[in-house]
BAFI-3210 file (N, C-alpha, C; in Angstrom, 3 decimals, decimal comma, padded with zeros to 6 digits):
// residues 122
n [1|2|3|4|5|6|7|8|9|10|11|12|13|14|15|16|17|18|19|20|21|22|23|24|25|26|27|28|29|30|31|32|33|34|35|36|37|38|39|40|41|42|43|44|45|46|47|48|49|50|51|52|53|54|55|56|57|58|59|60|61|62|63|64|65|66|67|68|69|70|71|72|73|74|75|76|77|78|79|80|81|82|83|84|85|86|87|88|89|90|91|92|93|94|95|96|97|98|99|100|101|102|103|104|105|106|107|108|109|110|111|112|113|114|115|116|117|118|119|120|121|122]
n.u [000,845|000,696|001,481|000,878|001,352|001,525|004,678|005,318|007,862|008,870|011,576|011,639|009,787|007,576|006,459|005,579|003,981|004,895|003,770|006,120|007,651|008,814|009,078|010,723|011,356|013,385|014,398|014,222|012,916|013,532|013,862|013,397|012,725|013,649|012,018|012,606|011,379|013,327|015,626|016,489|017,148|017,867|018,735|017,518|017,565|016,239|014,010|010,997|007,946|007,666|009,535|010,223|010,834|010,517|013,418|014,255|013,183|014,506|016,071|013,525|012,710|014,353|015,319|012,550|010,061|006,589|004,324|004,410|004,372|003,657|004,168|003,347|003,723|001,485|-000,628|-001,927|-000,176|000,762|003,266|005,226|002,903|004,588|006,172|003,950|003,377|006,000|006,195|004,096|004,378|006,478|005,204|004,878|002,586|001,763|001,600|000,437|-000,498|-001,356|001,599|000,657|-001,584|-000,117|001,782|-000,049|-000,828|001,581|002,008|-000,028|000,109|002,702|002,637|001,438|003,207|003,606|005,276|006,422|007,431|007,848|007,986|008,758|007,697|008,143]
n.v [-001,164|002,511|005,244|008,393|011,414|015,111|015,775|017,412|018,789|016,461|014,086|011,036|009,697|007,143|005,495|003,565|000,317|-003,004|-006,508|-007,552|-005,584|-002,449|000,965|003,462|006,919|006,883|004,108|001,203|-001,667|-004,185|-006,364|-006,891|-003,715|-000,880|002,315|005,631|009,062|010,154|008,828|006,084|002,424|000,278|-002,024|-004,662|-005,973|-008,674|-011,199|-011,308|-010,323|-012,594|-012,856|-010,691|-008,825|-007,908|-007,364|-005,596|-003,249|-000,763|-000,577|-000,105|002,694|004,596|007,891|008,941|008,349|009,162|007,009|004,129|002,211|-001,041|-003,031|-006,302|-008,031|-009,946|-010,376|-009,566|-009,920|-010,215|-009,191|-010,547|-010,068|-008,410|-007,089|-004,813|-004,371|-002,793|-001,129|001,041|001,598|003,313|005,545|004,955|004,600|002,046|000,073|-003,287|-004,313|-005,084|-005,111|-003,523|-001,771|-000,227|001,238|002,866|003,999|005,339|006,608|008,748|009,519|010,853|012,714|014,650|015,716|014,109|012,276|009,475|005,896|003,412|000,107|-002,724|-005,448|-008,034]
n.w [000,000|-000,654|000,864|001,352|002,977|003,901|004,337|006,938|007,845|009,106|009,802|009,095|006,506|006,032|002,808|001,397|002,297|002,446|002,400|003,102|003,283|004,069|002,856|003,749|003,462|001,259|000,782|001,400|003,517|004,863|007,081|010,529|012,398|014,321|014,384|015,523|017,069|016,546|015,239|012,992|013,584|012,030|013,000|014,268|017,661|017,754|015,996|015,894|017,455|019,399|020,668|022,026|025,241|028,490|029,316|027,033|027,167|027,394|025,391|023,760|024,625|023,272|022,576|024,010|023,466|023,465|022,794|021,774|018,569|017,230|015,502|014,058|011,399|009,513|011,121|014,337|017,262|020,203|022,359|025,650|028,927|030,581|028,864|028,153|030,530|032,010|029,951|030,703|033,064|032,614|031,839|028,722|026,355|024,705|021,475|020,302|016,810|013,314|011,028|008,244|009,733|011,726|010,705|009,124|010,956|012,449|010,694|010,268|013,120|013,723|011,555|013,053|014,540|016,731|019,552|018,242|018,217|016,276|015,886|013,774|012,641|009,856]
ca.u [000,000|001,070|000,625|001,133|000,784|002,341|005,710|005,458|009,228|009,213|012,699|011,654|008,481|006,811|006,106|004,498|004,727|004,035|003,663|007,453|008,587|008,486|009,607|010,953|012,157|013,747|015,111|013,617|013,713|013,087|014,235|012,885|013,575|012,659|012,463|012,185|011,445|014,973|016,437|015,876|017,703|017,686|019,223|016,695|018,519|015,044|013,263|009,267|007,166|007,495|011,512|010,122|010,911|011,082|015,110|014,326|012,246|015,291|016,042|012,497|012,308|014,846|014,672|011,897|008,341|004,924|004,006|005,378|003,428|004,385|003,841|003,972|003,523|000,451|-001,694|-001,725|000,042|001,150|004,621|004,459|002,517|005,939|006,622|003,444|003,351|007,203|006,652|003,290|004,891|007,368|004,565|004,953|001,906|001,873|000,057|000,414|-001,154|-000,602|002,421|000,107|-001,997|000,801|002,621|-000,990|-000,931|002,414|002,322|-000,919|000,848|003,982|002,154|000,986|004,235|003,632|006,772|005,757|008,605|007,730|008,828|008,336|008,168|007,945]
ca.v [000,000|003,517|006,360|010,008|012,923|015,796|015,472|018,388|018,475|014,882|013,621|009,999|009,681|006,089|006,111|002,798|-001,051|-004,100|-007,632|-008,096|-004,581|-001,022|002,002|004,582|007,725|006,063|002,861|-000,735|-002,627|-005,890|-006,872|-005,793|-002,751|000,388|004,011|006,386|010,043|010,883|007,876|004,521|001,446|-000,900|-003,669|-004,917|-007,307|-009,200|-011,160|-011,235|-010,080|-013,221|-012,816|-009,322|-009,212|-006,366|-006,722|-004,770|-001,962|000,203|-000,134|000,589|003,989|005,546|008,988|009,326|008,305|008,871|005,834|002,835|000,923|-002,494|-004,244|-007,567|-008,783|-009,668|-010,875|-008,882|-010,836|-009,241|-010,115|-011,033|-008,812|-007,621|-005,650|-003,550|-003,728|-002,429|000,583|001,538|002,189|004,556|006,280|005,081|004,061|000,436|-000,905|-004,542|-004,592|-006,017|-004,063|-002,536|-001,125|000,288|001,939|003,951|004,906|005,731|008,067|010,224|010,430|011,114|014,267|015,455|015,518|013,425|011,734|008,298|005,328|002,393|-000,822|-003,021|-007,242|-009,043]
ca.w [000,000|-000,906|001,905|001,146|003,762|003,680|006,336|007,913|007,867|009,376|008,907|008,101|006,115|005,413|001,788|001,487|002,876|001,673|003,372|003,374|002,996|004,175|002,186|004,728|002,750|-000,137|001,591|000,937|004,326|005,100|008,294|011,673|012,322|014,898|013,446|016,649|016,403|016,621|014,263|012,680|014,069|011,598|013,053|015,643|018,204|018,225|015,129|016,223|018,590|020,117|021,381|022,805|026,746|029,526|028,591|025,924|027,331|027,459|023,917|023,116|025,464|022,816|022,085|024,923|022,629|024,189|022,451|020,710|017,702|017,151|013,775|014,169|010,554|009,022|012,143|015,163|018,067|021,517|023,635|027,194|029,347|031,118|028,421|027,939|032,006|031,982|029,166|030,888|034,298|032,431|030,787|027,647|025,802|023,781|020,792|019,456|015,194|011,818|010,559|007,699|010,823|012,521|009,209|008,788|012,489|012,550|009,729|011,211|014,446|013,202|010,984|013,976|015,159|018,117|019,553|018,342|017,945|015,380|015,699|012,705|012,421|008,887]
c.u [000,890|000,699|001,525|000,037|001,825|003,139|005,751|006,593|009,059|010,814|012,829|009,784|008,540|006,190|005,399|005,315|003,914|004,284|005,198|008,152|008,129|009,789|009,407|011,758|012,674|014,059|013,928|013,784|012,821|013,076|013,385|014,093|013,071|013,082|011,411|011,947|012,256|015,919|015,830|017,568|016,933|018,528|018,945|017,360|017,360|014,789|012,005|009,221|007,582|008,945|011,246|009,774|011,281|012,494|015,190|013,437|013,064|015,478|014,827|012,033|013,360|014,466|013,079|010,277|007,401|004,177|004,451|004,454|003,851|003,707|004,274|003,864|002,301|-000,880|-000,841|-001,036|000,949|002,323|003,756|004,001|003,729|006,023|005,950|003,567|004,784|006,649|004,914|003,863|005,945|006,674|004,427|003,304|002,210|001,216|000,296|-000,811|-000,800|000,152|002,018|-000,644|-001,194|001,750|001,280|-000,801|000,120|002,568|001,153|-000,468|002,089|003,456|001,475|001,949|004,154|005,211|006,186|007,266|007,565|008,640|008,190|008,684|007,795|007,380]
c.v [001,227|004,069|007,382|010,826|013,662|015,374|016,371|018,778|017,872|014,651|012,161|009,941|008,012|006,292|005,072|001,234|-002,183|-005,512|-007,952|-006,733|-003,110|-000,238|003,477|005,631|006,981|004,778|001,922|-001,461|-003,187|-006,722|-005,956|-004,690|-001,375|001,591|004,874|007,997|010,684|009,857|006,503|003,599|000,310|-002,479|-003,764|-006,472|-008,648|-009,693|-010,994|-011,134|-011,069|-013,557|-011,421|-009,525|-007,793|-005,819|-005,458|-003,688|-000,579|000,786|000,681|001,878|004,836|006,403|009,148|009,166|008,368|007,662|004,925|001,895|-000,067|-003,401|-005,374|-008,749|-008,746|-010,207|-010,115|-010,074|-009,573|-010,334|-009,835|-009,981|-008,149|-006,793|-004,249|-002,999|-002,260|-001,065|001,007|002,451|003,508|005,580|006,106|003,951|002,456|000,451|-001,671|-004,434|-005,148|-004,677|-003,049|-001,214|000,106|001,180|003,273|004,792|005,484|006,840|009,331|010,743|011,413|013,148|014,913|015,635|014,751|012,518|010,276|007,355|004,001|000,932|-002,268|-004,748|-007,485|-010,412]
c.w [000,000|000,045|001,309|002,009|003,360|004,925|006,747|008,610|008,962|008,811|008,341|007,514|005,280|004,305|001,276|002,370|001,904|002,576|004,415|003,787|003,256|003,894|003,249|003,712|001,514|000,114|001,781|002,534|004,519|005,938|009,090|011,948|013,586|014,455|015,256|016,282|016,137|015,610|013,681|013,189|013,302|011,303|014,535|016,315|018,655|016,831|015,171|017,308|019,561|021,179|022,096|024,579|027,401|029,334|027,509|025,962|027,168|025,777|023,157|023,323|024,548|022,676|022,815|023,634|023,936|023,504|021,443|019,861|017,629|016,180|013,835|012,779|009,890|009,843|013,058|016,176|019,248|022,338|024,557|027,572|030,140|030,385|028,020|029,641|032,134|031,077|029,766|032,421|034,362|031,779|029,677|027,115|024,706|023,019|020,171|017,946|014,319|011,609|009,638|008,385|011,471|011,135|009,874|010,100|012,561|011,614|009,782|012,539|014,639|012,511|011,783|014,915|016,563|018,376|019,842|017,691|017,072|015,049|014,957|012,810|010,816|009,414]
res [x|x|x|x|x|x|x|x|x|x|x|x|x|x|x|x|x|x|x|x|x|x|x|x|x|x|x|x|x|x|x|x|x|x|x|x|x|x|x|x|x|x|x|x|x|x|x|x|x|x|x|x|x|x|x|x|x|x|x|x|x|x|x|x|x|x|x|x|x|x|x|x|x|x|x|x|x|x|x|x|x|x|x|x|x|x|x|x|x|x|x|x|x|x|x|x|x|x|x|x|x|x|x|x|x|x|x|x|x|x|x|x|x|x|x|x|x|x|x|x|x|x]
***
């Protein structure tokens, strides 16, 4: 799927995804990956949702987001509850979706400049 907003000088803009693949700014990726509002980190020390653990709450609090999407592919699926417990206690909002889900959301929150982090499964 194609998305176009305007970026509102955004410095990464989602330009479309597809089952396997999301098009961040010009760049093809394919692997998991997290894009925060301050950078992309695309080399996630995690493959699926399902390797996601409180260990990794730190990593995910980069660059300070008010909320974190979480694309887990093409069926929604949620890690343990530790880790929404863990990023709720720091304030940080959660949301387990299908990665197409989480693209769209991420790119209206994003144009509303909200400080939203995106972290992406195949």
């Amino acid at each position: 799927m194609r998305l176009s907003l305007d970026d509102s000088g955004q410095r990464f803009i989602l330009r479309g995804f597809t089952e396997h693949s999301v098009r961040l700014n010009d760049r093809e990726l394919t692997a998991p990956f997290l894009l925060t509002p301050e950078q992309l980190l695309d080399t996630a020390p995690l493959a699926g949702v399902n390797e996601l653990a409180a260990a990794h709450v730190p990593w995910l609090q980069q660059d300070q987001p008010e909320v974190i999407l979480i694309g887990t592919g093409a069926h929604t699926r949620r890690a343990a509850p530790e880790v929404q417990a863990a990023l709720m206690r720091q304030g940080i909002g959660v949301e387990f979706m299908d990665t197409g889900a989480a693209c769209r959301t991420y790119t209206v929150l994003a144009s509303e400049l909200r400080r939203v982090s995106l972290l992406v499964f195949f």
